[in-house]
N, CA, C and O atoms as a GROMACS GRO file, in nm:
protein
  344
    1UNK      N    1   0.607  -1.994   1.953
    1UNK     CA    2   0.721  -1.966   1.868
    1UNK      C    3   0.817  -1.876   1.946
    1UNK      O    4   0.789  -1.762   1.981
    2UNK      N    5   0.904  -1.924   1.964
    2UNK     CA    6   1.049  -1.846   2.036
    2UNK      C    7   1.091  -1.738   1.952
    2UNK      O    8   1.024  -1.720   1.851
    3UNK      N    9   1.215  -1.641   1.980
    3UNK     CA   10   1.259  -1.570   1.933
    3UNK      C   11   1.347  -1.575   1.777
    3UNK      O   12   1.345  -1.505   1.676
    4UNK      N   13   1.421  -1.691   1.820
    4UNK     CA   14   1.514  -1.764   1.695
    4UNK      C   15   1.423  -1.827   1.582
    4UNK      O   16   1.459  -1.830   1.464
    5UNK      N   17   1.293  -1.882   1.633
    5UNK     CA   18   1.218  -1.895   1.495
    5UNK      C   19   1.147  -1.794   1.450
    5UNK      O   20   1.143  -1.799   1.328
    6UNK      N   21   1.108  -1.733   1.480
    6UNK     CA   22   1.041  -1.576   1.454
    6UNK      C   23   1.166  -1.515   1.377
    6UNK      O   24   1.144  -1.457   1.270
    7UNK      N   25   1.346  -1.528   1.442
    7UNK     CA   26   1.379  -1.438   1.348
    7UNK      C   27   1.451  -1.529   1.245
    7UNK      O   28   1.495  -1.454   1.158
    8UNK      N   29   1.481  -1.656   1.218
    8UNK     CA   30   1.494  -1.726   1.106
    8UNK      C   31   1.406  -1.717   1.012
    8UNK      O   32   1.433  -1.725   0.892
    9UNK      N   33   1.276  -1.698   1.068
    9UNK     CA   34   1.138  -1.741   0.934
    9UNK      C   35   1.116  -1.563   0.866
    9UNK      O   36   1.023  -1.546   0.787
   10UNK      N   37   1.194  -1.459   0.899
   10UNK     CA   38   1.209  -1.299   0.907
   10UNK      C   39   1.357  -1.284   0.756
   10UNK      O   40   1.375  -1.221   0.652
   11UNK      N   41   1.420  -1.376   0.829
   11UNK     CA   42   1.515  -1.398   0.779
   11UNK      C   43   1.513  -1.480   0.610
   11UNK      O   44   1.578  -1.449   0.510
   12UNK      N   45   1.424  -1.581   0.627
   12UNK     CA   46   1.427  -1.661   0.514
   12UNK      C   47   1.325  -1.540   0.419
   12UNK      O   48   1.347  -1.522   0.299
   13UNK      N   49   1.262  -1.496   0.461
   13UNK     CA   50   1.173  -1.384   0.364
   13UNK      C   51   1.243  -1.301   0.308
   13UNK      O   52   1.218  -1.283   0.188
   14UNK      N   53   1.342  -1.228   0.364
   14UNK     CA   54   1.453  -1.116   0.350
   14UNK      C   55   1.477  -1.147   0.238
   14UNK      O   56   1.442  -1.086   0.137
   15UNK      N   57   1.567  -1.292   0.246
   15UNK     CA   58   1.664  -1.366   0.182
   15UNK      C   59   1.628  -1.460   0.041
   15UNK      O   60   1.702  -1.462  -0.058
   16UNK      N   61   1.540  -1.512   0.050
   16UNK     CA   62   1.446  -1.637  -0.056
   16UNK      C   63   1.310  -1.534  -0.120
   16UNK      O   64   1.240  -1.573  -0.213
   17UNK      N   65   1.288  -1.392  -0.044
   17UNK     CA   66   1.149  -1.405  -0.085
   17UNK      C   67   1.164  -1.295  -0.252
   17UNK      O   68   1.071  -1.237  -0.309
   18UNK      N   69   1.275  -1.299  -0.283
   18UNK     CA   70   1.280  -1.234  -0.403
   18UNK      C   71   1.412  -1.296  -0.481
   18UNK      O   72   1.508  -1.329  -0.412
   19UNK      N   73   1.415  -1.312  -0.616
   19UNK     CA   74   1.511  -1.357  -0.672
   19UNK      C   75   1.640  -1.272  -0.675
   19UNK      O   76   1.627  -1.150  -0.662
   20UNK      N   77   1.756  -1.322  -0.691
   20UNK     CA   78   1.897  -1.263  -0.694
   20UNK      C   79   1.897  -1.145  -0.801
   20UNK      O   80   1.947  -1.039  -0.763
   21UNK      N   81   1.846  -1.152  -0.929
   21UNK     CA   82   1.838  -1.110  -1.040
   21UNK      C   83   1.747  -0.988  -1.014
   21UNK      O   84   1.755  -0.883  -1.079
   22UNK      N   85   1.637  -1.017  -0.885
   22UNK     CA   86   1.505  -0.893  -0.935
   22UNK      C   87   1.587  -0.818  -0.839
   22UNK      O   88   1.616  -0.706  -0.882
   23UNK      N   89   1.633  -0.844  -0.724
   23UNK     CA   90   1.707  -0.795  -0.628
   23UNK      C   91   1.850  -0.642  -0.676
   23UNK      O   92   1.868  -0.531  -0.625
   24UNK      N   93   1.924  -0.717  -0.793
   24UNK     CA   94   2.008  -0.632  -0.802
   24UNK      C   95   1.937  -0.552  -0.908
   24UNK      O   96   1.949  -0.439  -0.862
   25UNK      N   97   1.877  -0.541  -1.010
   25UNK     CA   98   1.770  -0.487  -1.075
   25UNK      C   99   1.713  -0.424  -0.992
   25UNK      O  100   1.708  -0.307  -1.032
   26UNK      N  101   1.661  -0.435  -0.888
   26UNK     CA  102   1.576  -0.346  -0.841
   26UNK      C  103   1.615  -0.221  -0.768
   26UNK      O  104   1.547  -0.120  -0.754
   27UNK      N  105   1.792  -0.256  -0.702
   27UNK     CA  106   1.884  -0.143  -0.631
   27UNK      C  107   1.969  -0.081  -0.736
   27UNK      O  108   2.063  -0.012  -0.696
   28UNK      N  109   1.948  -0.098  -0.885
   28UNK     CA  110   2.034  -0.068  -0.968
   28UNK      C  111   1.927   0.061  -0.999
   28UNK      O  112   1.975   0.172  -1.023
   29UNK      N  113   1.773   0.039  -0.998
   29UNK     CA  114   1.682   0.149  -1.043
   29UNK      C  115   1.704   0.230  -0.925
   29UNK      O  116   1.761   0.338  -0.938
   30UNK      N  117   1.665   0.191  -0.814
   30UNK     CA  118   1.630   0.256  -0.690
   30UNK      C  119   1.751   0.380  -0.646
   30UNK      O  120   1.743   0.487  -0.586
   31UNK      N  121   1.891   0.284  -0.729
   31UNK     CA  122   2.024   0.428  -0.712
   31UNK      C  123   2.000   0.500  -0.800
   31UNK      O  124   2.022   0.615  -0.762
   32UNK      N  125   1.957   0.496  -0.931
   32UNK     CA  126   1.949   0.573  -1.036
   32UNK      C  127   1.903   0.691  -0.969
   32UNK      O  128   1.963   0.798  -0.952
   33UNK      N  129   1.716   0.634  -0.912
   33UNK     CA  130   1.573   0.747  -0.861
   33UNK      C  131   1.670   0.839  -0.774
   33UNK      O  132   1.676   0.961  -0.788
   34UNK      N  133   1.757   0.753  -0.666
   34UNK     CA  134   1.798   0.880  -0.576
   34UNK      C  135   1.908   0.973  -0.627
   34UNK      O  136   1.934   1.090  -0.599
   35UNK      N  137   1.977   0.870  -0.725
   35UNK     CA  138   2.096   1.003  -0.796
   35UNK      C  139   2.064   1.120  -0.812
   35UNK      O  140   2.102   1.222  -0.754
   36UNK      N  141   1.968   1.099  -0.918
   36UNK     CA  142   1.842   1.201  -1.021
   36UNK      C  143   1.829   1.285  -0.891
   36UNK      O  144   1.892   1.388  -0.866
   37UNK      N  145   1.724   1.214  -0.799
   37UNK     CA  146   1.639   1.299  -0.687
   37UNK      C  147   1.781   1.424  -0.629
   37UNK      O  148   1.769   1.547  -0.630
   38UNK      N  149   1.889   1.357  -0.589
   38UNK     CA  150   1.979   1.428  -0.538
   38UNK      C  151   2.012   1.579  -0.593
   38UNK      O  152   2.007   1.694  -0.551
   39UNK      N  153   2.046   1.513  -0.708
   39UNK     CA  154   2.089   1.657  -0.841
   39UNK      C  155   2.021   1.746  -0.830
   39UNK      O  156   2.056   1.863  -0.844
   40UNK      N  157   1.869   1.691  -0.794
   40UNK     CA  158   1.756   1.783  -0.851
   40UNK      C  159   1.742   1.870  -0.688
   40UNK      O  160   1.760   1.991  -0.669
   41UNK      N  161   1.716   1.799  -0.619
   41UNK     CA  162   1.670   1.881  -0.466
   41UNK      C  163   1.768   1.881  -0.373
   41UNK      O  164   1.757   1.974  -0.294
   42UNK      N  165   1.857   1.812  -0.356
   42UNK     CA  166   2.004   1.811  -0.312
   42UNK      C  167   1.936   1.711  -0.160
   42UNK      O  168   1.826   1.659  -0.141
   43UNK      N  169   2.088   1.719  -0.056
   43UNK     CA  170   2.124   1.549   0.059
   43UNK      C  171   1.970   1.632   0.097
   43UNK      O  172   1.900   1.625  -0.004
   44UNK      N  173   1.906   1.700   0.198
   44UNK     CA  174   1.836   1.723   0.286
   44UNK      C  175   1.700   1.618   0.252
   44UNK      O  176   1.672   1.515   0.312
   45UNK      N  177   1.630   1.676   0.145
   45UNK     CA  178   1.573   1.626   0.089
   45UNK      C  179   1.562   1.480   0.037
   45UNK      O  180   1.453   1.423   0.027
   46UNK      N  181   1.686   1.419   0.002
   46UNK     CA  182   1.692   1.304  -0.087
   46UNK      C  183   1.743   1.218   0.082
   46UNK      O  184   1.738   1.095   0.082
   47UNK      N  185   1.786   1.284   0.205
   47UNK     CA  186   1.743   1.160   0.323
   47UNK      C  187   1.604   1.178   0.333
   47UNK      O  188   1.557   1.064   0.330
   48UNK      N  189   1.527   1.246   0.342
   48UNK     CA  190   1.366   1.277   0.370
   48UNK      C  191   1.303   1.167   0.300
   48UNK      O  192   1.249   1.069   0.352
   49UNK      N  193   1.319   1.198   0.143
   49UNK     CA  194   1.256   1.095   0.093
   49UNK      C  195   1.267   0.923   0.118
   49UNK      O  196   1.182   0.836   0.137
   50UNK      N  197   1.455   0.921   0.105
   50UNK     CA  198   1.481   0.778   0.170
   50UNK      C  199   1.402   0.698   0.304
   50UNK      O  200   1.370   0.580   0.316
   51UNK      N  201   1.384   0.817   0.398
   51UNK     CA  202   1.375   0.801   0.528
   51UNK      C  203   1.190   0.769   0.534
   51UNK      O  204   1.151   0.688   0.619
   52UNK      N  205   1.097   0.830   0.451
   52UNK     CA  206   0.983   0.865   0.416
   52UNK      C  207   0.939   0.704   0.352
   52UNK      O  208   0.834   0.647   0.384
   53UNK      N  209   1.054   0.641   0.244
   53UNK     CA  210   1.013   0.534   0.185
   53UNK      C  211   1.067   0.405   0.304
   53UNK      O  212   1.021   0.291   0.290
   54UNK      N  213   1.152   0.431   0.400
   54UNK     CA  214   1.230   0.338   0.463
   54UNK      C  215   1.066   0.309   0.536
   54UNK      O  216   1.006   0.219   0.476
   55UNK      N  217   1.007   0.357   0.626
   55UNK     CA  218   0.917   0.412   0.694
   55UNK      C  219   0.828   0.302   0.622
   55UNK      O  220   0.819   0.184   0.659
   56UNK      N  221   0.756   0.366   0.500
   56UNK     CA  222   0.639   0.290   0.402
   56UNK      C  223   0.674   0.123   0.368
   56UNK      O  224   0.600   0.026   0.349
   57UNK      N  225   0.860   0.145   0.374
   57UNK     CA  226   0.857  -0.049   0.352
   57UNK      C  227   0.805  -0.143   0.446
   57UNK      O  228   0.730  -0.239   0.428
   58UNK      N  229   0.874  -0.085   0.577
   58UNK     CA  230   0.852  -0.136   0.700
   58UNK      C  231   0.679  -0.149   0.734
   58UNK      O  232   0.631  -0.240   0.801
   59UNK      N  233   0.626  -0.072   0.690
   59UNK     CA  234   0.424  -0.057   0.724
   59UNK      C  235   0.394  -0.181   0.607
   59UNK      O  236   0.333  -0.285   0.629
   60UNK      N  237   0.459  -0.135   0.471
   60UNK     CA  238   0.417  -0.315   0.400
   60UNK      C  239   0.477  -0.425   0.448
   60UNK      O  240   0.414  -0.528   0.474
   61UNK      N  241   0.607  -0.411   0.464
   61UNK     CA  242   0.633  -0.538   0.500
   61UNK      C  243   0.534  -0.602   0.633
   61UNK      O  244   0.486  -0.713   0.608
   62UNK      N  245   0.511  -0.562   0.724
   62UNK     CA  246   0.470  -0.585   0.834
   62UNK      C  247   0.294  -0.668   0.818
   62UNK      O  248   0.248  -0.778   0.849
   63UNK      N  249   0.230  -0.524   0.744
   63UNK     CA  250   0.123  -0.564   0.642
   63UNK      C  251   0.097  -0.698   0.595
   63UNK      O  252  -0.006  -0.759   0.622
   64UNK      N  253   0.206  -0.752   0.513
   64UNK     CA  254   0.203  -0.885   0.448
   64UNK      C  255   0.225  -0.941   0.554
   64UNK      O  256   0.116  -0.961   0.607
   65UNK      N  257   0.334  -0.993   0.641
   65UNK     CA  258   0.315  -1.086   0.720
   65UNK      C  259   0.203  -1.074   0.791
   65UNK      O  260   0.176  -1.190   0.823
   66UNK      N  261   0.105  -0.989   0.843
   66UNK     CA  262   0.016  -0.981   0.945
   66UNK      C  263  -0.098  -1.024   0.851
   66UNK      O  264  -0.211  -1.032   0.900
   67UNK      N  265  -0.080  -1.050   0.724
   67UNK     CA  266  -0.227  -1.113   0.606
   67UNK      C  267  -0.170  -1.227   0.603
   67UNK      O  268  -0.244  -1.303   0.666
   68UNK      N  269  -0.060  -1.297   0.556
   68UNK     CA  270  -0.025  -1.400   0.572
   68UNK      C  271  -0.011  -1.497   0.701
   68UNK      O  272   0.053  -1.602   0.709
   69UNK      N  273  -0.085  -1.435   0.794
   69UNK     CA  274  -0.025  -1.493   0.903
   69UNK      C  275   0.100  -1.572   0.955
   69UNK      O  276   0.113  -1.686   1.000
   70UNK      N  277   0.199  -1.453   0.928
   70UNK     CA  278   0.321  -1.478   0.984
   70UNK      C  279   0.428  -1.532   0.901
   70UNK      O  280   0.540  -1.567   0.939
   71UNK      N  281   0.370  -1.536   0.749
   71UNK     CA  282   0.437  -1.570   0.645
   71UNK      C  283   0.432  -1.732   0.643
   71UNK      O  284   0.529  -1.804   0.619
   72UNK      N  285   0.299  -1.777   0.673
   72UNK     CA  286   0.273  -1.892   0.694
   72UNK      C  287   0.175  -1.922   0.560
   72UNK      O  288   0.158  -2.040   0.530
   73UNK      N  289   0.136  -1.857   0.512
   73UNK     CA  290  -0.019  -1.910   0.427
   73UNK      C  291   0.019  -1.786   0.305
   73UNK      O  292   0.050  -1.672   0.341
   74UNK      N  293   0.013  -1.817   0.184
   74UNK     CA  294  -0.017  -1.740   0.068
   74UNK      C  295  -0.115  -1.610   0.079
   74UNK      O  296  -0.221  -1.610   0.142
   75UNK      N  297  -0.073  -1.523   0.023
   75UNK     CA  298  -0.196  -1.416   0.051
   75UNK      C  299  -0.122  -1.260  -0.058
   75UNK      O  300  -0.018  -1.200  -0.028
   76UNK      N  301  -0.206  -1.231  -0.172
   76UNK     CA  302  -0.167  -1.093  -0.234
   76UNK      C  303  -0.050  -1.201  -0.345
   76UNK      O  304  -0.039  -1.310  -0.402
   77UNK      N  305   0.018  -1.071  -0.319
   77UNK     CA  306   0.164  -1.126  -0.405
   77UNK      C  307   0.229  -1.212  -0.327
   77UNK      O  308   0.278  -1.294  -0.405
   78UNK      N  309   0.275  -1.256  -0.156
   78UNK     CA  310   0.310  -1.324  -0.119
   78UNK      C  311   0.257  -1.462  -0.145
   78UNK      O  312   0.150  -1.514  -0.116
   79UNK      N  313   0.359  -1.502  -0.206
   79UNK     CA  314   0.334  -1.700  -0.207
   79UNK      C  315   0.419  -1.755  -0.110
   79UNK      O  316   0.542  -1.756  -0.120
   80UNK      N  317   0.344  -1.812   0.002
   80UNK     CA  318   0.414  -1.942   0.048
   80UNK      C  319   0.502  -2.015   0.014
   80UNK      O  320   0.463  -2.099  -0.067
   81UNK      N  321   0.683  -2.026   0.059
   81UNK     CA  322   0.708  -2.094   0.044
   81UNK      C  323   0.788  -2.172   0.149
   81UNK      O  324   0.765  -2.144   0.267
   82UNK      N  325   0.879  -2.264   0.122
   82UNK     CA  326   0.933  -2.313   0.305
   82UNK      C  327   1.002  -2.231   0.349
   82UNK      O  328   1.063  -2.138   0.297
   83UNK      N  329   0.987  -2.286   0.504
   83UNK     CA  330   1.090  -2.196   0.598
   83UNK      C  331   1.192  -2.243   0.662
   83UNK      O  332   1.250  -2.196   0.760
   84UNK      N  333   1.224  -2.389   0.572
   84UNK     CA  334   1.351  -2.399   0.634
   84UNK      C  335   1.439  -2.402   0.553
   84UNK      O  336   1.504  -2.505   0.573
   85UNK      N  337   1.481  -2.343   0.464
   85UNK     CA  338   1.594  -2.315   0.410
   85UNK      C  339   1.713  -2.236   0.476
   85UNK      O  340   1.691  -2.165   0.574
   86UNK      N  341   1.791  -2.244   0.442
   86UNK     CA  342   1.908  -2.193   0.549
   86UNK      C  343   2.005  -2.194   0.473
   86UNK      O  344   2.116  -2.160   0.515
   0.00000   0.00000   0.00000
């Protein structure tokens, strides 16, 4: 597997592997948590935490593809689906 399919099949996960709807729902909560967080402990803190969770996505994300083998095979909450959408 070359570079361009490695980062298309990276790409189609990004993009397909969650619905439009759970997507903005989910950055509509996620601004709320850091508003709140802000008010409460102020910027220093509320990059720490960002930076702390940026960190933890990247270790799951990585996680799932490395159980799925490569986002090839179903596994957890990841379901298989194609990779050539575009």
């Amino acid at each position: 597997m070359d570079f361009k399919d490695l980062y298309n099949r990276e790409k189609n996960v990004v993009l397909y592997g969650q619905s439009v709807r759970f997507r903005v729902i989910k950055y509509i909560i996620l601004f709320g948590i850091f508003t709140a967080f802000y008010t409460w402990r102020g910027l220093n803190d509320t990059l720490l935490l960002l930076a702390v969770l940026f960190a933890a996505s990247l270790c799951i994300h990585f996680f799932f593809r490395y159980m799925s083998e490569g986002w090839t095979k179903s596994w957890g909450l990841y379901k298989h689906t194609s990779v050539d959408k575009k």
